[in-house]
N, C-alpha and C positions, 0 to 999 in steps of 0.2 A: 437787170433786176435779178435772174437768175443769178447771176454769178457774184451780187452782192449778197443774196441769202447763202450761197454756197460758203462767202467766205464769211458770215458769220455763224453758220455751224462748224466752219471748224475753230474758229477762235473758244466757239463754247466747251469741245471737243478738247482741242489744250488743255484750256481753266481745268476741266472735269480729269485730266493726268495729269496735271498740278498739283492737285488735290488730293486724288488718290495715291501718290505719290510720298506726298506729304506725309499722308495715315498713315502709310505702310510702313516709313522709315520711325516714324514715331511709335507705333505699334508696337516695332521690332526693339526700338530700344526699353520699351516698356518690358518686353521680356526678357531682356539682358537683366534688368533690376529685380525683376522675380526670380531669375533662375539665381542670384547674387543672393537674394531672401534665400532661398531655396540651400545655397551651400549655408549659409549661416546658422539654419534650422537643421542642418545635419551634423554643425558642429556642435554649437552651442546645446543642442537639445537631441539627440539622436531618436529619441522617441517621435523627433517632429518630421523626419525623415522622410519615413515611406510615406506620411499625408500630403506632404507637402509634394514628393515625386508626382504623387497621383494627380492631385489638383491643375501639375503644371502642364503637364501631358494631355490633361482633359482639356485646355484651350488651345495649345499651339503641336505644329505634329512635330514630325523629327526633325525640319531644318528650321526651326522657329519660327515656321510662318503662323499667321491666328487661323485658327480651324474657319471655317466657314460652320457655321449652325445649319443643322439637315431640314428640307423643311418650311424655312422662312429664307424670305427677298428681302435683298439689300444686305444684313447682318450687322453696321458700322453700331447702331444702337443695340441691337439685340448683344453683343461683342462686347460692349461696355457695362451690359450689366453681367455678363458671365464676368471678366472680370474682378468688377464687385463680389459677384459671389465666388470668385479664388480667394479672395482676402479672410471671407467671414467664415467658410467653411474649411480655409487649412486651420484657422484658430480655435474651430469646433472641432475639427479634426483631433489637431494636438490635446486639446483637452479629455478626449475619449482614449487617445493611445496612453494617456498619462495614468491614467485610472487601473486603481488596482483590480479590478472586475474584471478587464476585457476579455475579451473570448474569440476565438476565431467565427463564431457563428455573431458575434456581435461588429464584428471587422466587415463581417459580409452583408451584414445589415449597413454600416454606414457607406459599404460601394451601392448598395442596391439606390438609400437615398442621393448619393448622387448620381445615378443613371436615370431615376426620376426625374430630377432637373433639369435633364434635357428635353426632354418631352414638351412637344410645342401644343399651340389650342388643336395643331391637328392631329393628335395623339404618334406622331411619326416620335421614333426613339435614337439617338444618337447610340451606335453599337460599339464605339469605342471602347479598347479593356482600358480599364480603371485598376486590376484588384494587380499591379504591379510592385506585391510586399516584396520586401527584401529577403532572401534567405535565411540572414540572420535572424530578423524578427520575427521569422515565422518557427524558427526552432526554439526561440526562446517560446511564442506563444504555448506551442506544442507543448514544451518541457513545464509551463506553468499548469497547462491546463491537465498535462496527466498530475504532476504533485496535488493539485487541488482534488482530480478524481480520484486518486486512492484515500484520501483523508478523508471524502464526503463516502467515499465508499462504505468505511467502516463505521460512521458515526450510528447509531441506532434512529430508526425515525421514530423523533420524538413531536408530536405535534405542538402540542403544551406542555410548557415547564411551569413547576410548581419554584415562583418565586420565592416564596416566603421560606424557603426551606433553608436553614442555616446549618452547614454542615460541620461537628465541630472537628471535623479531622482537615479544615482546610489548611491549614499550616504545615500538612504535612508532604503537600505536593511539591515544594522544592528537593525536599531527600528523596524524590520519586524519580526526578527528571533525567536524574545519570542510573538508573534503573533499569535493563537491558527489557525487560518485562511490560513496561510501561512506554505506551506509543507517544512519543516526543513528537508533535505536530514541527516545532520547526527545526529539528533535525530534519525530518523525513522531507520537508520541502525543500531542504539544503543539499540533499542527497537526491535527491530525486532531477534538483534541476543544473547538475553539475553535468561539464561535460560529456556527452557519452562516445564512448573511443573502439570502435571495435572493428580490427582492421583487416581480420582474414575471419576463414568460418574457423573454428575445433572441433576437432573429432574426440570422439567420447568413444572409450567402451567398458564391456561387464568380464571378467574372465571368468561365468559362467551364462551360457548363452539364455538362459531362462529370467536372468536380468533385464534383456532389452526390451520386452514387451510393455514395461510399464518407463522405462526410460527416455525409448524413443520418439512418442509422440509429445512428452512433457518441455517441451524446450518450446512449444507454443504459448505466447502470450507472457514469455518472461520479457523484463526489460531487455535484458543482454540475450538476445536471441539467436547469435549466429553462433551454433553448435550445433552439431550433427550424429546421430548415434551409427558406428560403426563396427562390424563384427574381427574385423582384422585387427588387434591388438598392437602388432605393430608399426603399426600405422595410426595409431591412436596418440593424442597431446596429452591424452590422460586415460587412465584405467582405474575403473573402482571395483574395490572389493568389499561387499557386504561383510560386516562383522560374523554377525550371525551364522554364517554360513561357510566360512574357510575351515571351520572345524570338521566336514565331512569331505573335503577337498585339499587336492595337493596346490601350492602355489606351480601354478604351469612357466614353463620353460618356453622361451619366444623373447626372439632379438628386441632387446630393450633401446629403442634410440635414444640419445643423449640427450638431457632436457625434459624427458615424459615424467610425468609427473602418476605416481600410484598412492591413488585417496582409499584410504581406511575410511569407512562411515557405517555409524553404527546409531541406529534410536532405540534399542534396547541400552539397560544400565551395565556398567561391565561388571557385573556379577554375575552375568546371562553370557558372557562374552569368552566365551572357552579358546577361542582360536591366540586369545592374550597367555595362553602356555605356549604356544609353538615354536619352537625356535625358528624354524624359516619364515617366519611371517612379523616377528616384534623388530626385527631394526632392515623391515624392504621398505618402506613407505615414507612418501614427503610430505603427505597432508592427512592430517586429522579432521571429520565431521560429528560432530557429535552434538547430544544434551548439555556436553560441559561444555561451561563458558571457558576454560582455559583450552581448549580445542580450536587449531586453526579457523577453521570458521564455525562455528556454534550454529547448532539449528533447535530454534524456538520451536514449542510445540504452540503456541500464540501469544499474546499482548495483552494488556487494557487498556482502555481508552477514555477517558475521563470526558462527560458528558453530563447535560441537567438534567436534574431529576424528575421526569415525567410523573405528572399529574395522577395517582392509580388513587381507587378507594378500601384505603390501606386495612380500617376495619372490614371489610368484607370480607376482603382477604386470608385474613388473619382468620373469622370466624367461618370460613369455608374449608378451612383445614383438619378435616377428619383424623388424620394419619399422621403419626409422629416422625420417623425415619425412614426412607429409603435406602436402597444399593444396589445397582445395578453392576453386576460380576458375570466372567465367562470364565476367568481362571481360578479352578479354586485350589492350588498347591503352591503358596508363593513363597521367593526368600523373605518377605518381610512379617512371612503369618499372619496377615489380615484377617483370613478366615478364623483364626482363634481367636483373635483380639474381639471381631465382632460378636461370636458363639457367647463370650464373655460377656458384652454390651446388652446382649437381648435379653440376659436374665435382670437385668433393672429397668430397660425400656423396652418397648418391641420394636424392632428393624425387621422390615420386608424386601426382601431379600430377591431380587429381580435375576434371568438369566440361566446361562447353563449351571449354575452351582444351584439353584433350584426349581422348585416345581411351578413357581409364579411366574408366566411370561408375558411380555408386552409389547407381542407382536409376532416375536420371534425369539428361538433358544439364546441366538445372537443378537442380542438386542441393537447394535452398532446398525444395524440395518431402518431400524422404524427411529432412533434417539430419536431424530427432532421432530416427525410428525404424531406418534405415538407416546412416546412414553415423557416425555420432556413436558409436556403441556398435561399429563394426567400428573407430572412430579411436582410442577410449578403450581396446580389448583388443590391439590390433598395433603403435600405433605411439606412438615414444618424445614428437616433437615435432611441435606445428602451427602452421605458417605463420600468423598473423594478420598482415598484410600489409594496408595500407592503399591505396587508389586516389589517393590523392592527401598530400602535405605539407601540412599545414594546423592553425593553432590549435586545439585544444579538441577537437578530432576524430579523435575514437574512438568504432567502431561494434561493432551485434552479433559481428562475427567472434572481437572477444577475448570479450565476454560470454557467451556462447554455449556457451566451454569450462569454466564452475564449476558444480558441482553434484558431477553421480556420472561424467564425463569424467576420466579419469587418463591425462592428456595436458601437459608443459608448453607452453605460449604462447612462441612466438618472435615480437613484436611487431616492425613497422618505419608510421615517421609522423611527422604532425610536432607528435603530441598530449604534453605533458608528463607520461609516464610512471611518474617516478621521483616527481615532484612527489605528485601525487593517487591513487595507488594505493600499495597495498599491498609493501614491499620482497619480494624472495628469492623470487617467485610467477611471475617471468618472466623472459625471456632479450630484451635492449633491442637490437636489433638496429644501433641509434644509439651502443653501446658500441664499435664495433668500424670500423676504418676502409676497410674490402671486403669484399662478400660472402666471399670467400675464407676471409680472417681467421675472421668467423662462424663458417662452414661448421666450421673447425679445432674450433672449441672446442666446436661441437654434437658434433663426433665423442667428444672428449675426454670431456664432459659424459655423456654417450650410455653408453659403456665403461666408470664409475665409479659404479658400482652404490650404493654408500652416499652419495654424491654428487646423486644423481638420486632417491635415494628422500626423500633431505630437500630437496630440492626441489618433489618432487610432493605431500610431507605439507603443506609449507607452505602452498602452493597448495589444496589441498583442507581448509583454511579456513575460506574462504571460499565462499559459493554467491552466484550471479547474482538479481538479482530485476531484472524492467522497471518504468521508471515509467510513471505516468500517460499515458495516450494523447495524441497531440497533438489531439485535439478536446477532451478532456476539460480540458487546459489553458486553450485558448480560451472556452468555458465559464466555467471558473472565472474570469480573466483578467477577464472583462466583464462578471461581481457585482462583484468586489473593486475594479477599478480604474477606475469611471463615471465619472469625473473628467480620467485622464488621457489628453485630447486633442493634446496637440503633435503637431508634425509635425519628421519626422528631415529636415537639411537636405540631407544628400546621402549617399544611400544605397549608393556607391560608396565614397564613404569610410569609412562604417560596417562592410562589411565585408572590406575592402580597402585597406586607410589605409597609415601608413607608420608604425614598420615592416612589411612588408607581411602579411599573414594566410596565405598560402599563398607555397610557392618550389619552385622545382627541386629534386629529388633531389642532392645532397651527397657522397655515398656511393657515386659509380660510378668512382671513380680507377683508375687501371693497379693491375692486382696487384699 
């Protein structure tokens, strides 16, 4: 008796590694066929890649055997519906990596719901990593997700747009887009998520030591950030010499190694630019930084950005404006005589006159200190028009003063300079000061403009547009400038010509005839 019960437990005993037996080579070929899914979702779809990596990983371990589930007895059924769910959720999967939204905080959201998955009725959690992205897709993710943050960066937060608003200068935003001025959304996504290449650090420096202080620490937070501010010159990839400033200094003597590169950079206009007499200084240098656009690399003083028109209560506006013109000045001696142009202007309109060239302050003698909590928000609610007034006639240059007024500013710009206004910005957003043949004239038509209520509100709608963004820091320029361009060494043969040539780059004021 015993020993007939004895030998039918083990014949049950067989049956039951028969069987298991069975599963397990079937199992195993079942995952031969997904990992086979599995290359074909990384050719045909490489987006379907990493989900599909994940999902495979989350059922079977590294030598393809089927995981057991943490938690639960037996597993043959529990097994089978994970399974199932590899199928349903690589195709939910793909479908979220295919999506032009994703995000890496949304990547983490979809591991997190499959770590919930495994979770049994007894709240135990399977701790297997899941979040095995690719490198590559996680550098593309990155690289979208910064293009998308500097674009959202600059947008103005607009809550409501006013739909019905028909703008009639919309046709002019195609002659806009090759516009150096005007922020091209999908340039800047195209640039932004291009390879980035940067294979050693560079050394930077000042050939006057009181340069480094504001140098050094600005290579933070650029894209191209491996550069380093160093006081040995020769030992430097590049040395800059301030425009401004070589005029009270000898170019210093110190072993030049071969390939270093010496950047002239100047944000004054070269009318300001004395050191373009020197002769040891107009044919040492390889790179030009400047306001001009025909300057090795050009440095904007900022952008616009083409945006909907937020909702405002435009009469109110309008009838909350006490004061007719603005001007906010610290220099009052300039090549371009602003100051007499404007002394002109006041005898037909009144302009108030903010800053050290007067006794009216708003905030401080320097008002550059209070601009946007102080005086920007008392300019934007009193007064109709602001001076942007250049220091000087000069190619290409145009500074913060007109940038400064787009955003939430409901103010129009009366622009004077000798940057091409009409050309690279935006039409019906400004008053050209260069339209008009004497201050006088001007003055007339700001008055006109001023007193024409329906007139000035579609003026200031147009205007409000647009909003301001800065570009890239001029160190973060330089930086980049000396990944991308290791190669290009020439030297400019006269840097007097360069930015001073014929026709000439800067001139006299034009605009100061008899009334």
């Amino acid at each position: 008796m015993f020993c007939r019960s004895r030998r039918n437990a083990l014949l049950v005993l067989c049956a039951l590694s028969v069987a298991f037996f069975v599963l397990e080579e079937f199992l195993q070929e079942f995952h031969v066929i997904i990992i086979k899914h599995t290359h074909n979702f990384q050719e045909n779809d490489p987006e379907m890649s990493a989900g599909s990596s994940v999902l495979t990983s989350e059922i079977f371990n590294v030598e393809g055997v089927p995981r057991k589930p943490q938690g639960r007895v037996g597993g043959g059924k529990d097994l089978f519906a994970d399974v199932e769910r590899f199928i349903n959720r690589a195709a939910e999967l793909g479908g979220s990596l295919r999506s032009e939204n994703v995000t890496r905080k949304d990547w983490s959201g979809v591991n997190g719901k499959l770590t919930d998955a495994n979770t049994d009725s007894g709240g135990h959690k399977d701790n297997r990593n899941i979040s095995e992205v690719s490198e590559t897709r996680d550098r593309r993710l990155e690289e979208k997700e910064e293009a998308d943050a500097v674009i959202e960066s600059v947008k103005a937060n607009v809550t409501v747009a006013d739909a019905s608003y028909d703008d009639p200068y919309d046709d002019d935003i195609d002659r806009l887009m090759s516009s150096p001025f005007i922020f091209n959304e999908r340039y800047e996504k195209k640039r932004l998520s291009a390879t980035l290449v940067q294979r050693s650090v560079k050394k930077v420096s000042g050939y006057m030591p009181y340069e480094s202080n504001w140098v050094r620490k600005s290579f933070r937070g650029c894209r191209y950030d491996k550069c380093q501010f160093i006081g040995n010159m020769s030992q430097a990839d590049a040395v800059l010499f301030g425009g401004g400033r070589i005029r009270d200094h000898v170019i210093p003597y110190f072993y030049r190694p071969p390939g270093q590169r010496w950047i002239f950079y100047t944000f004054d206009p070269a009318a300001n630019n004395y050191a373009l007499d020197r002769p040891d200084a107009i044919s040492s240098f390889n790179w030009t930084m400047s306001h001009q656009l025909d300057s090795d690399y050009p440095f904007l003083f900022g952008r616009l950005l083409r945006r909907d028109l937020p909702v405002k209560d435009y009469d109110q506006i309008y009838d909350s404006k006490v004061n007719h013109t603005a001007w906010f000045v610290s220099h009052c001696d300039t090549w371009s005589k602003r100051e007499i142009y404007v002394n002109r202007m006041k005898k037909v309109i009144p302009v108030d006159v903010f800053g050290g060239c007067s006794d009216r302050r708003c905030g401080a003698v320097h008002y550059r200190t209070h601009d946007s909590t102080l005086c920007l928000p008392m300019l934007s609610k009193s007064y109709k028009f602001y001076l942007a007034f250049e220091n000087s006639f000069c190619k290409d240059y145009l500074t913060e003063k007109f940038f400064k007024l787009f955003g939430d500013v409901d103010v129009v710009p009366v622009v004077r300079g000798g940057f091409n206004y009409k050309k690279y910005l935006p039409s019906g957003i400004f008053v050209d000061a260069g339209d008009f043949k004497t201050p006088e004239v001007l003055a007339d038509y700001l008055l006109q403009l001023g007193n024409d209520k329906v007139e000035y509100v579609k003026m200031l709608k147009r205007k409000n547009r647009w909003v301001s963004t800065y570009t890239d820091s001029f160190q973060c320029n330089i930086c980049e400038a000396l990944h991308t361009a290791e190669n290009k060494t020439g030297f400019i043969p006269n840097l007097k010509t360069k930015f001073n040539g014929d026709p000439p780059y800067c001139w006299a004021p034009r605009d100061l005839g008899p009334p």
